[in-house]
ZAMARGU-4260 file (C-alpha; in steps of 0.2 Angstrom, whole numbers, plus 5000, padded with zeros to 4 digits):
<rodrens>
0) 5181/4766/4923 | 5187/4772/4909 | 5196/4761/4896 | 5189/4748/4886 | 5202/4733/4897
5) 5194/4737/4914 | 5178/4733/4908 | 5182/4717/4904 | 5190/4715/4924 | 5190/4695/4925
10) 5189/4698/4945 | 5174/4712/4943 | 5167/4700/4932 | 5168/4686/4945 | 5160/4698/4957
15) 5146/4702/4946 | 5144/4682/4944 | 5141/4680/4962 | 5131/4696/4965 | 5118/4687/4953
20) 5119/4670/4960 | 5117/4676/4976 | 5099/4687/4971 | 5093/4673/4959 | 5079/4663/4968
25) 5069/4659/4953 | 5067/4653/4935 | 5071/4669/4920 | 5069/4671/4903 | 5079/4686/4899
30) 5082/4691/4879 | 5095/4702/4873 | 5089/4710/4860 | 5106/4712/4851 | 5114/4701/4841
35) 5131/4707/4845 | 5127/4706/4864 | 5123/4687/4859 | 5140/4684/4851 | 5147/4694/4865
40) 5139/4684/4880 | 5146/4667/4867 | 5163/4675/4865 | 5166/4677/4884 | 5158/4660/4889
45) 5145/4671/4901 | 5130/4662/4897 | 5139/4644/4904 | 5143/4654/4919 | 5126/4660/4925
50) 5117/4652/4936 | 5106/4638/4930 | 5089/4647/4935 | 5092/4661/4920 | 5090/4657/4905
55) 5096/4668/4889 | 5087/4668/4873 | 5090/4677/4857 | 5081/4692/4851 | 5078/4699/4832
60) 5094/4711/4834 | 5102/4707/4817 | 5098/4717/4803 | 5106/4703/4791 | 5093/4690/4800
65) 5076/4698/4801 | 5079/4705/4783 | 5063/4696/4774 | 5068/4684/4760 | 5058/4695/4746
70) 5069/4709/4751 | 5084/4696/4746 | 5077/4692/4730 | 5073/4711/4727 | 5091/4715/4729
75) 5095/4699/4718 | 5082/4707/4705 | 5091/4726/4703 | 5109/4718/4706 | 5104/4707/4690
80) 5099/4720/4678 | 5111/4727/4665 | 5119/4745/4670 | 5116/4744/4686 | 5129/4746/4700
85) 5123/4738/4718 | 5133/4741/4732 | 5128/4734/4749 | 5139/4731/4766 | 5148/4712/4765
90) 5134/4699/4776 | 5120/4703/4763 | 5131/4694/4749 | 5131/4679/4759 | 5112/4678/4764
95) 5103/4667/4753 | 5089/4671/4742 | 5076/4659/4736 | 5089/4652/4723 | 5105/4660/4725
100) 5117/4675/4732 | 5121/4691/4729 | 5138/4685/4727 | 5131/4673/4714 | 5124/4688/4706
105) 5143/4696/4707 | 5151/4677/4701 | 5139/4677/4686 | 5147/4697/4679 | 5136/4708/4685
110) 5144/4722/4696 | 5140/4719/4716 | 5153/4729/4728 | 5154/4729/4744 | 5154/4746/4754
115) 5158/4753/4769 | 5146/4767/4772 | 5132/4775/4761 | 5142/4788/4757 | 5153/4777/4745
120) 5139/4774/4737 | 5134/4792/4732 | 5149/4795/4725 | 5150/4778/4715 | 5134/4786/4707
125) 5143/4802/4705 | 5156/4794/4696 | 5146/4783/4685 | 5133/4795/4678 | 5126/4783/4665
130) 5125/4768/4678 | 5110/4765/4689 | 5120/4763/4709 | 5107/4756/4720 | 5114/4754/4739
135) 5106/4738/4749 | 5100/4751/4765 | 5095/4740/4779 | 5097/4740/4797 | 5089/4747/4813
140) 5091/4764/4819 | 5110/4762/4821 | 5110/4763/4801 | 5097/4773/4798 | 5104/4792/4803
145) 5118/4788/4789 | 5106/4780/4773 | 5097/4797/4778 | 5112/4807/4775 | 5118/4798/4759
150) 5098/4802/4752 | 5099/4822/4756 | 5117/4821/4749 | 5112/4813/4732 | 5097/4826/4730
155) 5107/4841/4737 | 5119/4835/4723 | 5106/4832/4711 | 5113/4814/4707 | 5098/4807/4697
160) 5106/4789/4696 | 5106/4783/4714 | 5094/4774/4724 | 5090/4765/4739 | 5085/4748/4742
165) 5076/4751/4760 | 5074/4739/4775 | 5074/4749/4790 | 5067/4740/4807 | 5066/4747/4822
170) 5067/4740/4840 | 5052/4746/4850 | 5040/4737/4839 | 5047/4721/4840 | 5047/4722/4858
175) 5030/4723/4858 | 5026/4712/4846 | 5035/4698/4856 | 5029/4702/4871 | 5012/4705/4865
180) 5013/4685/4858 | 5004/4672/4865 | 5019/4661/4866 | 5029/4672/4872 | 5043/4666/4885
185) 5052/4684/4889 | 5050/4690/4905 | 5064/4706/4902 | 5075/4713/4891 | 5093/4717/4890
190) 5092/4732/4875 | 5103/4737/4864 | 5116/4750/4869 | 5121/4758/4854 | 5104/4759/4846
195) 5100/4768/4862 | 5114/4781/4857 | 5108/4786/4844 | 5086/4785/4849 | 5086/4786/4869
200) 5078/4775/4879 | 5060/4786/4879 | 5051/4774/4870 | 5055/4759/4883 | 5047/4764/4900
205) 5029/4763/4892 | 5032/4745/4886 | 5038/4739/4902 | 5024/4744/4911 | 5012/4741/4899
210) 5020/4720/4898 | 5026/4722/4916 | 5045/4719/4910 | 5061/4725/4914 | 5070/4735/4899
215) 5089/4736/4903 | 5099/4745/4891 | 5117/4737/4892 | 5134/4739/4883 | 5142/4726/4874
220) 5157/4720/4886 | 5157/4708/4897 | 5155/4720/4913 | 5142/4729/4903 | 5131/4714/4901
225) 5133/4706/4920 | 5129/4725/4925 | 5114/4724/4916 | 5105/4706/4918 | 5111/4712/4936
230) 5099/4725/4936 | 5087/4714/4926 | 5087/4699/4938 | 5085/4711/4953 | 5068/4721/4947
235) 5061/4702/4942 | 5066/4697/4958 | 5057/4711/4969 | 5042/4710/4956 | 5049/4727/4946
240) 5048/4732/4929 | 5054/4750/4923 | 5066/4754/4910 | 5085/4757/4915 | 5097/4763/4907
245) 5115/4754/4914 | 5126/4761/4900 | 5125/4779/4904 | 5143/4782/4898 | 5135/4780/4880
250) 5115/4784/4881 | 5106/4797/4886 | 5086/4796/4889 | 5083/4808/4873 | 5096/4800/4863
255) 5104/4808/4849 | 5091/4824/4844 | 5102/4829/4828 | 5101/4812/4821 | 5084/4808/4824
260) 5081/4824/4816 | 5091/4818/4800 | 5080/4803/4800 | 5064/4810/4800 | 5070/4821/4786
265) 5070/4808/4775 | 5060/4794/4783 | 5042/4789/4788 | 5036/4776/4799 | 5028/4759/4791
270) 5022/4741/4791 | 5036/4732/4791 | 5041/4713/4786 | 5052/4704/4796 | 5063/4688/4791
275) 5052/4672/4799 | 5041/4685/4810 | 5029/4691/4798 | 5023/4711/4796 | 5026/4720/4813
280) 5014/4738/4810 | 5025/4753/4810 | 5040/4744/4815 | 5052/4750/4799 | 5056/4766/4791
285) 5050/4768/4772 | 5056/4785/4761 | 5044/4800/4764 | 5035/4806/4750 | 5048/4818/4746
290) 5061/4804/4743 | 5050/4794/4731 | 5062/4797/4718 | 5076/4786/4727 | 5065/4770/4729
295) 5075/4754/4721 | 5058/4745/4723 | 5049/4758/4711 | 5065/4763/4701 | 5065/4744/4695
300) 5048/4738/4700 | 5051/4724/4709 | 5039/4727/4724 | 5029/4711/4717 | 5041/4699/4722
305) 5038/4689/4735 | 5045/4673/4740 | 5042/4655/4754 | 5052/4654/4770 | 5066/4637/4767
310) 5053/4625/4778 | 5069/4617/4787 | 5075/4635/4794 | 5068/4641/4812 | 5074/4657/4810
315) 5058/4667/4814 | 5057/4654/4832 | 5075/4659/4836 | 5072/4678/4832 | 5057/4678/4845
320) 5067/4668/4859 | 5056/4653/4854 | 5068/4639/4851 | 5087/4641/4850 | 5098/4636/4836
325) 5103/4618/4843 | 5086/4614/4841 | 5083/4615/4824 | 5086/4599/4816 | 5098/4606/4802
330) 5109/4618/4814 | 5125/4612/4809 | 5120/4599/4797 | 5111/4606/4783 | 5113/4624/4787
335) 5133/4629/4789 | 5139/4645/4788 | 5148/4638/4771 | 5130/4633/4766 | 5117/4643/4775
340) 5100/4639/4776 | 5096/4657/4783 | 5101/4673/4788 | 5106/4668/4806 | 5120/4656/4800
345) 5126/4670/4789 | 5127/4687/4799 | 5141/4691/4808 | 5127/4696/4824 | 5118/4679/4818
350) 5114/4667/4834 | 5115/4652/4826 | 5132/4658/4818 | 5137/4661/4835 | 5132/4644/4843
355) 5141/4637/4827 | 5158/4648/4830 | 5157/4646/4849 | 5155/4625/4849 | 5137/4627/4858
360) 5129/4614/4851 | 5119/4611/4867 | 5107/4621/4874 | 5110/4627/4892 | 5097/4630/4903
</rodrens>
């Protein structure tokens, strides 16, 4: 196949339907990690048309969601100060600190833009000479090769007054953590295709069989995802678990060697906070000692601020495959995406915004 149309074939997709109906003989738990394969499965109505034996839940694949609410107020903290500049892509002005917004940050006269890359913010700085520009750099490995790029352009360019606010997760931990949990339901994994492009898949056939669980790495379109719980469904049927790779048009076991190059120029591996999860060890990116000097946190000492989960939102139960956003008591209710309660009824790869945007307010199982 080689266009974007026949991969959303409604007759292959049929056929891919059947295919795993006909091998499904058992009860699965299968997470895709993704939150774009969430909405994507939503979108297309794929999750009503399974069989009723396999059961989708929702995995921590949204940068906006498992960003920890500290981080949130952080940002809030720099973004509030006189003379400084914070840039940051559009979903984090809508998450919801421990009192307000970035956009009410932006509302009250401070200067909050949205960008579009990294880059636009090095040369906000580099037009601005007597402002502070921090940029908002989270994300998982997707993200990370161009924050690393932004960071050796600023100090190739010597530009003294910008920063980086850093949230960097990565997917292989939380794999294992979840796995590793005692209320853990996942029995395998749909991953995440194009964080695959950019880091291979080398990391996944040690966790697989070390939690005896398939590891599919899947696309994003409706023939991509039937492909891969194909594949998945198959090795839990036969008793398999070994990583595969179903989106070969994209990924490549190594990954992309000259961006994970540029990341480890500039980043080092380090415990990480994740959004209703807790700290997952060595599961995000932190500056390396010789970026210290474009560390927000340090720049405007605000590494002390910490903050308490909202006591109504399940986040950290959805993130984990735990529960799913129907369940909570407020999905809907209390928590909208006009008046979110958390991060995964504000993100554009958000679960519950997908339940809420695709009228799943039950729960099939």
């Amino acid at each position: 196949m080689k266009y974007l149309d026949e991969y959303r074939n409604p007759e292959k997709v049929k056929s891919l339907l059947r295919e795993i109906e006909s091998v499904t003989t058992q009860n699965w738990v299968i997470m895709e990690v993704c939150g774009g394969q969430t909405h994507a499965f939503l979108h297309h109505g794929l999750d009503a048309m399974l069989p009723s034996q396999i059961e989708l839940v929702h995995g921590p694949g949204c940068p906006v969601c498992v960003t920890p609410l500290e981080q949130i107020d952080r940002a809030i903290a720099i973004a509030s100060q006189p003379d400084v500049i914070f840039t940051s892509y559009g979903d984090m002005l809508r998450v919801p600190g421990s009192s307000k917004n970035l956009f009410a940050v932006r509302a009250g006269g401070r200067d909050v833009r949205v960008v579009y890359s990294p880059l636009e913010a090095v040369q906000i700085a580099e037009a601005n000479p007597d402002k502070q520009v921090v940029f908002f750099a989270i994300g998982f490995e997707t993200t990370a090769p161009a924050n690393a790029m932004a960071i050796l352009q600023a100090k190739n360019k010597n530009i003294k007054n910008f920063s980086v606010l850093v949230s960097h997760v990565r997917v292989p931990p939380a794999m294992e953590a979840i796995l590793s949990s005692k209320s853990n339901r996942v029995q395998a994994f749909l991953a995440a295709g194009h964080v695959c492009a950019v880091m291979g898949f080398h990391e996944y056939p040690p966790i697989a069989e070390k939690y005896h669980a398939p590891i599919v790495v899947t696309g994003f379109e409706p023939i991509d995802l039937l492909n891969g719980l194909n594949s998945a469904v198959k090795q839990l049927e036969s008793g398999n678990a070994v990583a595969e790779n179903q989106y070969q048009r994209a990924v490549k076991f190594g990954g992309n060697e000259s961006a994970q190059r540029t990341i480890r120029s500039v980043f080092e591996s380090v415990d990480r906070k994740w959004r209703g999860i807790g700290v997952i060890p060595q599961s995000g990116w932190g500056l390396s000692p010789e970026f210290q000097m474009f560390d927000a946190e340090k720049r405007f000492d605000v590494q002390n601020i910490f903050a308490q989960e909202s006591l109504l939102c399940i986040a950290g139960e959805i993130l984990q495959g735990l529960k799913k956003p129907p369940q909570c008591s407020a999905f809907g209710k209390k928590c909208t995406p006009q008046f979110p309660l958390g991060a995964p009824m504000v993100s554009a790869e958000g679960a519950c915004a997908a339940y809420y945007k695709y009228h799943r307010d039950v729960v099939y199982e």
